[in-house]
Residue frames as qw, qx, qy, qz and C-alpha x, y, z in Angstrom:
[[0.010, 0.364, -0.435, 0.824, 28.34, -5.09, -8.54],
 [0.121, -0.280, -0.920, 0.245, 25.50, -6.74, -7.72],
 [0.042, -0.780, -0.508, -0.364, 21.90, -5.31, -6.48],
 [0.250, 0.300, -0.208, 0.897, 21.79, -1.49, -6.06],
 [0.359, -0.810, -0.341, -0.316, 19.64, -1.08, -2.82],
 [0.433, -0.688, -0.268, 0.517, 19.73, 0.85, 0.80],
 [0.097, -0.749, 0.109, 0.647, 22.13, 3.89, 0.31],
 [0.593, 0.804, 0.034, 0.028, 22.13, 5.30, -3.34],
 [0.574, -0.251, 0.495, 0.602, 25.71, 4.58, -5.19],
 [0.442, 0.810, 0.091, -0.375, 25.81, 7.02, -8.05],
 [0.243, 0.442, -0.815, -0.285, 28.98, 4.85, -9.90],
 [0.375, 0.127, 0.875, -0.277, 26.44, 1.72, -9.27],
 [0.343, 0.121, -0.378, -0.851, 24.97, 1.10, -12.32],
 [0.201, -0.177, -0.963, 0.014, 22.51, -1.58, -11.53],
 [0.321, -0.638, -0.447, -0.538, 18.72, -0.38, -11.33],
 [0.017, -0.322, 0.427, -0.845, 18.18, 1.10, -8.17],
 [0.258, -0.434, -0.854, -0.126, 15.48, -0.22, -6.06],
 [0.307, -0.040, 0.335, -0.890, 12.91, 2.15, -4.14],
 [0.038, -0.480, -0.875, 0.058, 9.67, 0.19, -2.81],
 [0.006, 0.530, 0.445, 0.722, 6.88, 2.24, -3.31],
 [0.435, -0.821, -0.352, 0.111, 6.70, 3.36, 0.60],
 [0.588, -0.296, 0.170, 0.733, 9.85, 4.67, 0.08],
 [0.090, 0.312, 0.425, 0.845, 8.46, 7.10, -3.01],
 [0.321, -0.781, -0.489, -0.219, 5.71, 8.07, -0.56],
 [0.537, -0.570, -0.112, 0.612, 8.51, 9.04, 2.00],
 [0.422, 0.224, 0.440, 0.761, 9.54, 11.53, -1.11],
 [0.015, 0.604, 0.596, 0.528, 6.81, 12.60, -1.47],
 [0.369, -0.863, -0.266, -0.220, 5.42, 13.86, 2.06],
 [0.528, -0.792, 0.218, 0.215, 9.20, 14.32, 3.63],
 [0.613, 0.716, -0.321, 0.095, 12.29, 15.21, 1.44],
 [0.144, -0.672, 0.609, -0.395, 14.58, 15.48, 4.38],
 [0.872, -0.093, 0.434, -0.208, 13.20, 11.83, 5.72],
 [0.847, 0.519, 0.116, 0.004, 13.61, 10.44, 2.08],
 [0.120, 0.872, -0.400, 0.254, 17.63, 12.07, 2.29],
 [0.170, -0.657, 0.692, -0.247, 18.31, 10.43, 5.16],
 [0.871, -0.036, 0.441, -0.211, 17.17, 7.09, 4.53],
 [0.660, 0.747, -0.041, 0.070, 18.10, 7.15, 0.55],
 [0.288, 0.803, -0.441, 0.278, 21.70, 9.11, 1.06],
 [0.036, -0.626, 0.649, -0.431, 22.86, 8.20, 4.73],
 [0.667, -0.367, -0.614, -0.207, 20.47, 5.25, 5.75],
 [0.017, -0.202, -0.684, 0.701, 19.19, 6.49, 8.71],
 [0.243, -0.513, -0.753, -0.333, 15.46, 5.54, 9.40],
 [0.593, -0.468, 0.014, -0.655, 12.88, 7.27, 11.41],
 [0.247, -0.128, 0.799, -0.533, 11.74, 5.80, 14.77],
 [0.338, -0.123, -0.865, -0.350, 9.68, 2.43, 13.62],
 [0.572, -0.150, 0.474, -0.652, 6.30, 1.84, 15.40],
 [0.513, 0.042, 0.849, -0.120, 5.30, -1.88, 16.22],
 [0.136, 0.084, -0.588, -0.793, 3.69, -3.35, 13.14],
 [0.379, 0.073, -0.196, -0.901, 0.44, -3.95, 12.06],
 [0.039, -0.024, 0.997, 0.064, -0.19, -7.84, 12.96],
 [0.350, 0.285, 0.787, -0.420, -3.47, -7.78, 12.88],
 [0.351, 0.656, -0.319, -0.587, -3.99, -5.94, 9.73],
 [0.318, 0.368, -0.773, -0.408, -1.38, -7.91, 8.08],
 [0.225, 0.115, 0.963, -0.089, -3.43, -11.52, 9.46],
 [0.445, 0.605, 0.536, -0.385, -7.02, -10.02, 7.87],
 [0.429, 0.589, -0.542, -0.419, -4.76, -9.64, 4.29],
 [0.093, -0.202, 0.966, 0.129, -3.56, -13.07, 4.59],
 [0.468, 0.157, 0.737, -0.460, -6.89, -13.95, 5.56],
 [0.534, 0.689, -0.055, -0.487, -8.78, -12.21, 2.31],
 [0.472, 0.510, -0.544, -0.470, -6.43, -13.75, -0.08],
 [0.026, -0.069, 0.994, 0.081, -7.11, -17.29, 1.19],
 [0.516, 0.524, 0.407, -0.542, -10.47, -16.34, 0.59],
 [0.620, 0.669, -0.053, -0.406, -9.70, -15.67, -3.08],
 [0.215, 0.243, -0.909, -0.263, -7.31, -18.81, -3.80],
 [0.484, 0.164, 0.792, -0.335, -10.04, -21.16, -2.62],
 [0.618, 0.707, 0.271, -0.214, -11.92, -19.32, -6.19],
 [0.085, -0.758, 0.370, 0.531, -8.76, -18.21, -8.00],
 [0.240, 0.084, -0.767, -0.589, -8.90, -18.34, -12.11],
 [0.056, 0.252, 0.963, -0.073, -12.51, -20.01, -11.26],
 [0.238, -0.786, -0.463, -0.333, -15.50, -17.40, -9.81],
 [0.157, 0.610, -0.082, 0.773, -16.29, -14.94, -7.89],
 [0.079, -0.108, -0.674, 0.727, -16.52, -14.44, -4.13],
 [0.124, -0.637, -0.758, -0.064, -19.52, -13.89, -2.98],
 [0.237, -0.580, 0.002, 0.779, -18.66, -10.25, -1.95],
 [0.025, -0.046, 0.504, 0.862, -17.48, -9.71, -5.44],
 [0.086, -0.319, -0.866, -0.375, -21.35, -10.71, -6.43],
 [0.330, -0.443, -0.659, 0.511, -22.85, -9.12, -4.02],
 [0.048, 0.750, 0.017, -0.659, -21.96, -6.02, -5.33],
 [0.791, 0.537, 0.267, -0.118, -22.77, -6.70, -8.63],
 [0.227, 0.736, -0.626, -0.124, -19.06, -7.38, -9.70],
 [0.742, -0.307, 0.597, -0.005, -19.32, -10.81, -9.75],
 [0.890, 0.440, -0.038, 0.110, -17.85, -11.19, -13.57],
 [0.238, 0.855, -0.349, 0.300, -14.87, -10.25, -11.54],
 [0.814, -0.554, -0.006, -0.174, -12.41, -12.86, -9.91],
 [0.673, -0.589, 0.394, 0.212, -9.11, -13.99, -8.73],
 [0.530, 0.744, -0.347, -0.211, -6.49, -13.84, -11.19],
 [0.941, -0.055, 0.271, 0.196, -4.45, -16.98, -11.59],
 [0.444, 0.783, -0.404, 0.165, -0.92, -16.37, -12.76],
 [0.889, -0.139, -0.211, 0.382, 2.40, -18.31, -11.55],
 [0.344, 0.411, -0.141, 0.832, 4.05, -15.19, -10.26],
 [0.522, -0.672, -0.326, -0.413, 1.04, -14.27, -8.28],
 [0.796, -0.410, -0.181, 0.407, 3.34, -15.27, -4.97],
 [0.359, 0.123, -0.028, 0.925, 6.64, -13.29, -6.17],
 [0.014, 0.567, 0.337, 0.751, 4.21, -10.65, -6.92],
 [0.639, -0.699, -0.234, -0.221, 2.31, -10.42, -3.58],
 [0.738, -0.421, -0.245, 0.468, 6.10, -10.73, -1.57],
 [0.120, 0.945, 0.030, 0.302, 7.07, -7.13, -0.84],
 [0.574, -0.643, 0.387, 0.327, 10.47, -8.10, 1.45],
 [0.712, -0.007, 0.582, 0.392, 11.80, -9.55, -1.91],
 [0.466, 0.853, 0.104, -0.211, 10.31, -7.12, -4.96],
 [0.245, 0.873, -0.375, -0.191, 13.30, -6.31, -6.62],
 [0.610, -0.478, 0.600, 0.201, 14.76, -9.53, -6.45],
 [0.408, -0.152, 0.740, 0.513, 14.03, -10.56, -10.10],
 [0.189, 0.063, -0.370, -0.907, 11.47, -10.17, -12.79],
 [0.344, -0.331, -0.846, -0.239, 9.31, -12.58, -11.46],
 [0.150, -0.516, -0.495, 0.683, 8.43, -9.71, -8.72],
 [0.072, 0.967, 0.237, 0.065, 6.30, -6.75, -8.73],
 [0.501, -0.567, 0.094, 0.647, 8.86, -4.58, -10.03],
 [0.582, 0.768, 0.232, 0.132, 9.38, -2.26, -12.79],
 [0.515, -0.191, 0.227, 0.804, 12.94, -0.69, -14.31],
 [0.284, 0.936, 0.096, -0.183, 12.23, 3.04, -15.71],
 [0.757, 0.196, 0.099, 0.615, 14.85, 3.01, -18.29],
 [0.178, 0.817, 0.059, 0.545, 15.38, 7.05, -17.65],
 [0.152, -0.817, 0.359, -0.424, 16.28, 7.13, -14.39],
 [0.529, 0.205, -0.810, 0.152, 17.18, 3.54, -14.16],
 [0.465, -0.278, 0.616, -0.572, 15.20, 3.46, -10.74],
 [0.365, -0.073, -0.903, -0.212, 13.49, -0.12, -10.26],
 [0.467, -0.219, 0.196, -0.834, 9.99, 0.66, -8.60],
 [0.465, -0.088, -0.874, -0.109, 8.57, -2.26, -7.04],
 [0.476, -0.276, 0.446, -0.706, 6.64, -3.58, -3.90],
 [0.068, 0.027, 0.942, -0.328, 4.01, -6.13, -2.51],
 [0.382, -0.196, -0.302, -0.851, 0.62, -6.40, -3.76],
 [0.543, -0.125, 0.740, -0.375, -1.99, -7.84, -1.75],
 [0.607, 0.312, 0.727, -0.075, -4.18, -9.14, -4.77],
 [0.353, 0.238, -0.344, -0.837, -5.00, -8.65, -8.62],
 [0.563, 0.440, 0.598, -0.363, -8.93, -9.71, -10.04],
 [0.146, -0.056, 0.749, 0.644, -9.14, -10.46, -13.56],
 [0.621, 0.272, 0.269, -0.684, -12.94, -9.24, -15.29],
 [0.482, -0.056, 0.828, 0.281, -13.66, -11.90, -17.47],
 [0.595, 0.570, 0.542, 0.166, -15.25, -9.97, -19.93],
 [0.568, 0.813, -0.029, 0.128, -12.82, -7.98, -21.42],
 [0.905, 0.034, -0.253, 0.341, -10.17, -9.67, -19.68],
 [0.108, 0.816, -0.218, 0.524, -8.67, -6.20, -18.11],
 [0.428, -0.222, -0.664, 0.572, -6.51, -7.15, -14.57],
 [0.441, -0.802, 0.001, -0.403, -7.77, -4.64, -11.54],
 [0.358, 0.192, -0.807, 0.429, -5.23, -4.62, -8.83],
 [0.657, -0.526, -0.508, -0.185, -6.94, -5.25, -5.40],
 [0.119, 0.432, -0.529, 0.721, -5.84, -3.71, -2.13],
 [0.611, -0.478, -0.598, 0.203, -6.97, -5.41, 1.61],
 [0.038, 0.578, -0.154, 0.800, -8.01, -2.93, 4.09],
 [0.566, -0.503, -0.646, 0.097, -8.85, -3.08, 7.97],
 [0.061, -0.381, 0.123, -0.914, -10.57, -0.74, 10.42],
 [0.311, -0.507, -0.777, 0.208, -12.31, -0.71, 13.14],
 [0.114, -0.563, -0.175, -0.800, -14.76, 2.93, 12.76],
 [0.423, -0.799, -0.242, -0.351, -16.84, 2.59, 16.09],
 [0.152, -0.796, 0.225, -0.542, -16.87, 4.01, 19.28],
 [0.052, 0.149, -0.905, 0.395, -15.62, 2.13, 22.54],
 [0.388, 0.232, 0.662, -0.598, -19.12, 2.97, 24.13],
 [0.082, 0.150, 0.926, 0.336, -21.78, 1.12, 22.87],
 [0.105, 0.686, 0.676, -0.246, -24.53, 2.93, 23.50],
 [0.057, 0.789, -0.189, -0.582, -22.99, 6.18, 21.50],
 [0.566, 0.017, 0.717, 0.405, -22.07, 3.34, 18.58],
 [0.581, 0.602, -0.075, -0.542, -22.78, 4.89, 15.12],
 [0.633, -0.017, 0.595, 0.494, -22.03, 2.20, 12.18],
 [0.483, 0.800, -0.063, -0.350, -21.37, 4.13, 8.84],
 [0.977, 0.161, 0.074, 0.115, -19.66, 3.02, 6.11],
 [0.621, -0.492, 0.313, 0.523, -15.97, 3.16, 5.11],
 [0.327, 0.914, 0.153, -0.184, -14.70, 5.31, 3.02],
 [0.720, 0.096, 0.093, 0.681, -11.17, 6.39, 0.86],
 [0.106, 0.844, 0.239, 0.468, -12.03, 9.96, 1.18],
 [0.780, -0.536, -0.104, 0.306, -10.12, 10.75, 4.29],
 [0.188, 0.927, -0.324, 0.018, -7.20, 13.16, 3.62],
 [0.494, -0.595, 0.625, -0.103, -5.13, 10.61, 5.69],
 [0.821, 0.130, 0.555, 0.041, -6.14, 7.72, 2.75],
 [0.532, 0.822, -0.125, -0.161, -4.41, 9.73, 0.06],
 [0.298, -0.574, 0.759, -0.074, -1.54, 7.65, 0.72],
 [0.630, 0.087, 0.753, -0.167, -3.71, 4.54, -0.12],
 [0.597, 0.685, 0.269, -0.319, -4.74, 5.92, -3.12],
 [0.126, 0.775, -0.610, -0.106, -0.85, 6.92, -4.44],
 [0.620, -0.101, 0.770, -0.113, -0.61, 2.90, -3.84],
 [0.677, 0.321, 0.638, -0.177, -2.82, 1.77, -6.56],
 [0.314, 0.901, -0.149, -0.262, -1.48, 4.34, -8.83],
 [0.087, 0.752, -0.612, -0.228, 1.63, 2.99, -8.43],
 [0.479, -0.021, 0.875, 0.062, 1.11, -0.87, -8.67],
 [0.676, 0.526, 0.497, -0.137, -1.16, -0.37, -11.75],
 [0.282, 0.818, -0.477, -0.152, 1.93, 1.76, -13.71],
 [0.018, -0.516, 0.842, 0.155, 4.01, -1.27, -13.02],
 [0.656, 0.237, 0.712, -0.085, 1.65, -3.82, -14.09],
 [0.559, 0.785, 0.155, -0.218, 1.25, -1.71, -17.29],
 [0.289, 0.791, -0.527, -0.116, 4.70, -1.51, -17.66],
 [0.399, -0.187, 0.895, 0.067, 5.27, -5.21, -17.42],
 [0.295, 0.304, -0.652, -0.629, 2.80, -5.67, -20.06],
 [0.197, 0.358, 0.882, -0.235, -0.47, -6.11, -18.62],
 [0.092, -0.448, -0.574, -0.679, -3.59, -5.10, -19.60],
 [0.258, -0.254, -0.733, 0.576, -4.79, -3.00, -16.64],
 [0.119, -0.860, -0.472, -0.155, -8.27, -1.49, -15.62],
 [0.050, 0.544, -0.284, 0.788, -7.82, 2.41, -14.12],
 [0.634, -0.571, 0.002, -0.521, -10.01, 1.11, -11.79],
 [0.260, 0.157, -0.830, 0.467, -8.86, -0.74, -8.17],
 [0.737, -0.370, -0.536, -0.180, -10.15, -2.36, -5.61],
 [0.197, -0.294, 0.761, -0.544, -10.17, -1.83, -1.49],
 [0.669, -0.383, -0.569, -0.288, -11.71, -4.71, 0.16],
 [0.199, -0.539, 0.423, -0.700, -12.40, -2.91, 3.32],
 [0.609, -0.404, -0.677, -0.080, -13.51, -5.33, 6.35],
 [0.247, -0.573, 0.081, -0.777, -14.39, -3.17, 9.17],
 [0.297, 0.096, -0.834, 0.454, -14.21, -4.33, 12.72],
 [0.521, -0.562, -0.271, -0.583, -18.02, -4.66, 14.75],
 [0.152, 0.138, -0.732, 0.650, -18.65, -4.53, 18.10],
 [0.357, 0.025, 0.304, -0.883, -22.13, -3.55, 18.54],
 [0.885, -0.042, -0.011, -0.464, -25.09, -6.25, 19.30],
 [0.720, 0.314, -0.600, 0.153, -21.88, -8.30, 20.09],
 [0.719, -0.632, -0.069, -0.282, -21.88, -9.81, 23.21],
 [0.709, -0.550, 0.433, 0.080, -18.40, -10.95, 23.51],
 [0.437, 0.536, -0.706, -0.153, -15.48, -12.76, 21.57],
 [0.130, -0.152, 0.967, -0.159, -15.45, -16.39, 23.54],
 [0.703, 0.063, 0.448, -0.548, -18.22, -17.86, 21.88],
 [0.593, 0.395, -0.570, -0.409, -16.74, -20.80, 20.64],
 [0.928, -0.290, -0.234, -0.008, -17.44, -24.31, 21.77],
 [0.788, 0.042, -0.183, 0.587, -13.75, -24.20, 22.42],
 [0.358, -0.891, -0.201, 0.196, -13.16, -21.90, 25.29],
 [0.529, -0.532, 0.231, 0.619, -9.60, -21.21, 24.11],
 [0.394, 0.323, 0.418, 0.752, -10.78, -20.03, 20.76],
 [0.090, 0.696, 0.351, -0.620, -12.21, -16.01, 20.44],
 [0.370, 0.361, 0.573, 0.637, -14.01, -14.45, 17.50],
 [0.209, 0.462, 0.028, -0.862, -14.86, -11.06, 15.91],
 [0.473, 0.692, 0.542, 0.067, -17.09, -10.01, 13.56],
 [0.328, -0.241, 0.325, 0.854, -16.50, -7.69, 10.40],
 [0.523, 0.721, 0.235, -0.390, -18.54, -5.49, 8.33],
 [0.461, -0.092, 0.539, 0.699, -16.98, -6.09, 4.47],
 [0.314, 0.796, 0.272, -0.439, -16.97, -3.90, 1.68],
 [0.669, 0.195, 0.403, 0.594, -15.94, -3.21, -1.53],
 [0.077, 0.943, 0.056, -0.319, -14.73, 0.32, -2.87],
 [0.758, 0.241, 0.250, 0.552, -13.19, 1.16, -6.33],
 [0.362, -0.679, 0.215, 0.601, -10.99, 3.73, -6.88],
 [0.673, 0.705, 0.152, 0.165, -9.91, 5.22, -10.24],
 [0.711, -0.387, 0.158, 0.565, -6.22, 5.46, -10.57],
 [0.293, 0.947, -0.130, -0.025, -3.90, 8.15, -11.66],
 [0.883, -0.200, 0.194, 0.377, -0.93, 7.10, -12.84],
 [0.337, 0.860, -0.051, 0.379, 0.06, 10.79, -14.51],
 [0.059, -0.868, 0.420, -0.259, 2.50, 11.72, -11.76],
 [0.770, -0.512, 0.298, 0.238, 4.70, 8.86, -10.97],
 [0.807, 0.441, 0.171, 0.354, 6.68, 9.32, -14.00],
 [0.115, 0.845, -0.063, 0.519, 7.77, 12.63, -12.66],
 [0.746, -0.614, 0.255, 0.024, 8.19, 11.62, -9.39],
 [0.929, -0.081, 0.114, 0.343, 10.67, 9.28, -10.25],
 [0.491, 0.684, -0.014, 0.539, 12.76, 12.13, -12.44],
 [0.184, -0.870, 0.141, -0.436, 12.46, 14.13, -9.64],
 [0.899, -0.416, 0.077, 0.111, 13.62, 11.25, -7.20],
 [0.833, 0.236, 0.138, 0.480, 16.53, 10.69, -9.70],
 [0.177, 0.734, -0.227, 0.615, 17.75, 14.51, -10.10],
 [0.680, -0.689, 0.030, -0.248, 17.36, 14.50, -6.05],
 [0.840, -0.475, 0.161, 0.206, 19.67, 11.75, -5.25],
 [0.654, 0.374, 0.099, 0.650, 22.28, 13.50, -7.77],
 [0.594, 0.419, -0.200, 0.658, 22.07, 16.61, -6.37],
 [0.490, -0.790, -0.127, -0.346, 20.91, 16.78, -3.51],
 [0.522, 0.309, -0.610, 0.510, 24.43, 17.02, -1.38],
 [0.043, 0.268, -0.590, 0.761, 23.01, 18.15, 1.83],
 [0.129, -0.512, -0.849, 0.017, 19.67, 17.27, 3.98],
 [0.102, -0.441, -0.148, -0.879, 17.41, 19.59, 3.23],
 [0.185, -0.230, 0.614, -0.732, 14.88, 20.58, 6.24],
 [0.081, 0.304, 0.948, -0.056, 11.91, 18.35, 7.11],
 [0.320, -0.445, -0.497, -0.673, 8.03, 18.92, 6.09],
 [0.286, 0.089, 0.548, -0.781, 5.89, 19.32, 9.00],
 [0.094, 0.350, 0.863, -0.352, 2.70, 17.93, 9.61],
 [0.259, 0.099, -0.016, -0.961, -0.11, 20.30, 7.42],
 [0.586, 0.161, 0.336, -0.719, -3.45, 20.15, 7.08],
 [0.743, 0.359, -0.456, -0.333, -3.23, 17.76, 3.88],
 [0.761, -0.493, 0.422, 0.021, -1.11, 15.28, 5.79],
 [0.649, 0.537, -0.402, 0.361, 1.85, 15.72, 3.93],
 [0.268, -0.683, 0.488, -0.473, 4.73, 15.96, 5.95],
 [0.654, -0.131, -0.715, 0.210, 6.24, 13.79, 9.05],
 [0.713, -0.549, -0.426, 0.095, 5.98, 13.28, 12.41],
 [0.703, -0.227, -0.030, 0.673, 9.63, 14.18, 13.09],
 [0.117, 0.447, 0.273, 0.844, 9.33, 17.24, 10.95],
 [0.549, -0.737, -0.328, -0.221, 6.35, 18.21, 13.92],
 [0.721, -0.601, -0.118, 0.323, 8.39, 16.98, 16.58],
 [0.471, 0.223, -0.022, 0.853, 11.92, 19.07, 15.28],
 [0.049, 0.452, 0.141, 0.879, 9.76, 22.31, 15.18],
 [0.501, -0.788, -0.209, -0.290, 7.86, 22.20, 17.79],
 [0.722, -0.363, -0.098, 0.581, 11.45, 21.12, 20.25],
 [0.243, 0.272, 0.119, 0.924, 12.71, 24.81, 18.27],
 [0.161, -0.679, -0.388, -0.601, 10.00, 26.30, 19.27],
 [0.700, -0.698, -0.136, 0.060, 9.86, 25.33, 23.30],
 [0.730, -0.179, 0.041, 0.658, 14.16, 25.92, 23.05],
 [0.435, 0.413, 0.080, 0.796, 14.16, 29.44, 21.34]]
């Protein structure tokens, strides 16, 4: 029948695919996750991230230049320099998150209970070389200060955020499916945060070459200990869901945790101004 993605087919036996933004939708919006899952209909998309995604590329051509070799300076820096680029011929598949589910040479795992195939796009995995444990790696970009420069504060960057608890559910879930592909994987991850500076910067055109402009970054490194206790449940729960859930149930609002969506907000507040 070929691969089972987009709208769930429940006479489709063929793993199911769900990318692991798609188990976040689940998570913080049932009623989102319903209509995308059951009826495919998406949410209203905002423009992507290009600049983001060009300071991921950027990072991992940092770490093939060392990869299976040494460590970045960064990595050293912060006294993790028996930690470096993992070398692996998959390492591509792995890292392509349009494709995940296309074969086993992707970042993808099959839960044989609810037949769901969990997969995605990593940005990077680091190998310690002394006790050989992987670590996935996650690229991050931000830009913390203020417009005005004289009110600039630089502090550092952080995963503590209520809004990064999202980031964190990430690493959780790429380090279950490394484990269940039969790696050896650290609890522990990697953000390599590079932070956007402005301050004692006089400008972006100061290359010889008037038609080139540059920024500066503050980089960092910040590990994370993963929990990987609740995606097994998730998934059950995913899996009873798209069996019996027959109707769309109502959306999550916006709460103080940032669960919830947007749309959920916007629904209830339009009820609110209409009743």
């Amino acid at each position: 029948m070929g691969r089972h993605r987009g709208a769930f087919d429940p006479t489709n036996p063929e793993p199911y695919e769900l990318s692991r933004s798609r188990i976040e939708t689940f998570i913080k919006c049932k009623a989102c996750f319903w209509l995308q899952q059951i009826k495919r209909v998406s949410p209203p998309e905002i423009p992507s991230f290009t600049i983001n995604t060009t300071t991921d590329i950027l990072l991992k051509r940092d770490a093939d230049k060392l990869r299976g070799k040494s460590a970045l300076p960064i990595w050293e820096a912060n006294g993790l320099g028996h930690i470096i680029p993992f070398q692996h011929e998959h390492l591509e598949n792995w890292t392509n998150s349009l494709n995940y589910g296309k074969d086993d040479t992707y970042f993808n795992y099959v839960h044989p209970e609810t037949n769901i195939k969990l997969g995605g796009g990593l940005d990077d995995v680091f190998i310690n070389t002394e006790n050989g444990e992987l670590h996935v790696v996650d690229y991050k970009s931000t830009a913390q200060g203020t417009r005005s420069p004289e009110n600039y504060v630089t502090k550092p960057v952080s995963i503590d955020d209520p809004w990064k608890i999202s980031y964190k559910r990430q690493i959780d879930m790429y380090v279950w499916v490394m484990r269940n592909k039969g790696y050896d994987v650290s609890n522990t991850g990697y953000f390599v945060y590079v932070d956007a500076q402005h301050r004692d910067r006089y400008g972006m055109l100061t290359d010889s070459n008037p038609t080139i402009a540059w920024m500066k970054f503050a980089a960092s490194i910040l590990p994370y200990e993963a929990n990987t206790t609740w995606v097994e449940p998730t998934l059950l729960d995913i899996k009873r869901f798209l069996v019996e859930q027959e109707t769309c149930p109502e959306h999550t609002p916006i709460g103080d945790n940032y669960s919830g969506c947007d749309l959920g907000r916007y629904l209830e507040a339009v009820n609110i101004a209409l009743s």
